[in-house]
C-alpha positions as CSV (number, residue, x, y, z in Angstrom):
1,X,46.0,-10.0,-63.3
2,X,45.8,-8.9,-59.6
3,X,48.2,-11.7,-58.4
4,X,50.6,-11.2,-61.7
5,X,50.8,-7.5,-60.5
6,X,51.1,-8.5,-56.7
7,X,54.0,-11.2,-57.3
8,X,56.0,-8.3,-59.9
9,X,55.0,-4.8,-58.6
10,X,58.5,-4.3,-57.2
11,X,59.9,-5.4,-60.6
12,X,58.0,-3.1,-62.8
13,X,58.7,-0.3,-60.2
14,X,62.5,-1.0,-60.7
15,X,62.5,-1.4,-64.5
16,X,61.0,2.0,-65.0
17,X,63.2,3.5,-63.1
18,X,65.7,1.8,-64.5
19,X,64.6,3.2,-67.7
20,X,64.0,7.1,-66.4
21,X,67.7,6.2,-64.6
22,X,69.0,5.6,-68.6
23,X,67.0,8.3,-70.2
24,X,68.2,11.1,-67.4
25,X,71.6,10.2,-68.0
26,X,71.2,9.7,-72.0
27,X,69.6,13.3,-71.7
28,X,72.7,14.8,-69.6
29,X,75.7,13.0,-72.3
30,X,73.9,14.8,-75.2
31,X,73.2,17.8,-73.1
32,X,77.1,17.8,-72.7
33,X,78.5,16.5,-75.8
34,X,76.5,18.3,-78.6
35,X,75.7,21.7,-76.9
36,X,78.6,21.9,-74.1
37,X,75.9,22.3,-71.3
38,X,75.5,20.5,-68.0
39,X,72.1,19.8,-66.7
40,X,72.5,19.4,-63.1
41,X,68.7,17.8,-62.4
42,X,69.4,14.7,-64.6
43,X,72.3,13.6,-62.5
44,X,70.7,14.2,-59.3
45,X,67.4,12.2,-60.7
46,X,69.4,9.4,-61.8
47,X,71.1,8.7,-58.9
48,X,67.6,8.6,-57.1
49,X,66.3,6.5,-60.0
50,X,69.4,4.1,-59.4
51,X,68.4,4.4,-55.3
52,X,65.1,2.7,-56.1
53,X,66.1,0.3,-58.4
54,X,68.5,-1.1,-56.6
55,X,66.1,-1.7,-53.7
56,X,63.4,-2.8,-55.2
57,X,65.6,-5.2,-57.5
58,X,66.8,-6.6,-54.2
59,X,63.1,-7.1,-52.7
60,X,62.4,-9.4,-56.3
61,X,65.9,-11.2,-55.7
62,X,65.0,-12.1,-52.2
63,X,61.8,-13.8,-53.5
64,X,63.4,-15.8,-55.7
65,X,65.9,-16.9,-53.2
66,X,69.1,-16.1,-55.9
67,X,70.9,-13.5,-53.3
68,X,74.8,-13.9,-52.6
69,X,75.3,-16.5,-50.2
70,X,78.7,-18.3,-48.7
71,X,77.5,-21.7,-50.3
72,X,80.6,-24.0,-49.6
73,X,79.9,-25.4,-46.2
74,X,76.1,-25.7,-46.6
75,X,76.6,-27.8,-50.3
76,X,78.6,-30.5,-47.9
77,X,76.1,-31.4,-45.4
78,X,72.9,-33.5,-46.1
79,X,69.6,-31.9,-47.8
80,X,67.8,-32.2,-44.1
81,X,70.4,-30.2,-42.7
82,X,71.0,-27.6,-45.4
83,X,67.0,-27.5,-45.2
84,X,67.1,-26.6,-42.0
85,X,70.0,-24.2,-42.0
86,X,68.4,-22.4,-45.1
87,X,65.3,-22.0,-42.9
88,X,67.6,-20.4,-39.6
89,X,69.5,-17.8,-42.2
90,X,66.1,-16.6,-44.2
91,X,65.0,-16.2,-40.4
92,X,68.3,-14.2,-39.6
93,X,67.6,-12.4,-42.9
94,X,63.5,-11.2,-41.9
95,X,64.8,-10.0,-38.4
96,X,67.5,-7.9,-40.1
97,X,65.1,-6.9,-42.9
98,X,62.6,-5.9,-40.4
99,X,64.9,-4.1,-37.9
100,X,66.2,-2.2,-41.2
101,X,62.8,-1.2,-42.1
102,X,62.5,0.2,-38.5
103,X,65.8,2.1,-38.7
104,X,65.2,3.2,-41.9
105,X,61.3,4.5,-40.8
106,X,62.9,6.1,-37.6
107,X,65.4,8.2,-40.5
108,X,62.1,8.7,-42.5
109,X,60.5,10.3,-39.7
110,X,63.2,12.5,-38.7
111,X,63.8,13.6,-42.4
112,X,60.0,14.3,-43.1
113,X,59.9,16.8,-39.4
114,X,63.5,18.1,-40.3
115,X,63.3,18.6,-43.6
116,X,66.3,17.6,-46.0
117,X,66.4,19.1,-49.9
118,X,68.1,17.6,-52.6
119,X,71.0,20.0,-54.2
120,X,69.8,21.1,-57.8
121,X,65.6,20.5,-57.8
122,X,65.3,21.2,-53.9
123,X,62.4,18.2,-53.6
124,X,62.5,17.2,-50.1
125,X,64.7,14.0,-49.8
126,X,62.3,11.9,-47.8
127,X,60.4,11.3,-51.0
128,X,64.0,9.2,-52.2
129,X,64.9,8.0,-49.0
130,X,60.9,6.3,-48.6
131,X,62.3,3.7,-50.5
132,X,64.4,2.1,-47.9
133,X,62.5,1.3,-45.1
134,X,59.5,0.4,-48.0
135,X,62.2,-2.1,-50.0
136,X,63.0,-3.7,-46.2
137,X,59.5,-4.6,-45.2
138,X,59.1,-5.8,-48.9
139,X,62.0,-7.9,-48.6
140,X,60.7,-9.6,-45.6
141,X,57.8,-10.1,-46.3
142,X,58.9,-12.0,-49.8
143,X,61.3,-14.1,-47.6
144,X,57.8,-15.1,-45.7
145,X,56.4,-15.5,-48.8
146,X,58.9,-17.7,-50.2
147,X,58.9,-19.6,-46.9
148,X,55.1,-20.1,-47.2
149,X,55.6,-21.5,-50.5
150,X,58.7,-24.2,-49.5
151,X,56.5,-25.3,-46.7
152,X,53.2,-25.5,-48.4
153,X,54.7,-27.3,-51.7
154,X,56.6,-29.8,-49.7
């Protein structure tokens, strides 16, 4: 149970907000088309709900290795080299994954002192823009992950 939850967290994360993302916006077309009323809140909490979705889809993705890659010159060479090369670019990919995360923590920091609001609901933003430097530290650490289990399976 505990591992099933460890190895998916990120995706249930992203499905429900996936879902909230869906039922905001279902919300603000019925607002509009039957009583000719815009609901400002369901806009501004979709696009949040799409923020972490997006992330935490990517941290899943990344785990499972099916990102977008330039494939053309690696499917040429031999396996030992494309091994090796796979191994060098998920490295390039946990140093710019963690200097995101760092970047994205320093932006955290300044937003949570110098507080941001969102337009319509007036939350503070840092609760939104958490997701970032959180989805970055994920992603490396499933590219570790993933690297752990290459090595140890083979």
């Amino acid at each position: 149970m505990l591992r099933n939850l460890w190895e998916h967290f990120e995706v249930y994360i992203a499905n429900f907000s996936l879902l909230l993302m869906v039922g905001f916006l279902t919300l603000q077309i019925v607002a509009r088309y039957f009583f000719q009323v815009g609901i400002a809140w369901t806009e501004e909490l979709s696009r949040f709900s799409f923020l972490y979705f997006v992330y935490l889809s990517s941290c899943f993705v990344m785990m499972k290795g099916r990102h977008i890659r330039v494939e053309c010159l690696v499917n040429v060479l031999p396996l030992s080299v494309r091994n090796w090369i796979e191994v060098f670019g998920d490295m390039l990919q946990i140093a710019f994954c963690l200097v995101a995360a760092y970047a994205g923590s320093l932006l955290l920091v300044d937003m949570i002192e110098y507080p941001v609001y969102s337009p319509s609901l007036m939350l503070p933003l840092f609760y939104f823009y958490g997701v970032i430097p959180m989805a970055f530290f994920i992603m490396a650490l499933r590219i570790v992950q993933r690297l752990y289990h290459t090595f140890s399976a083979s």
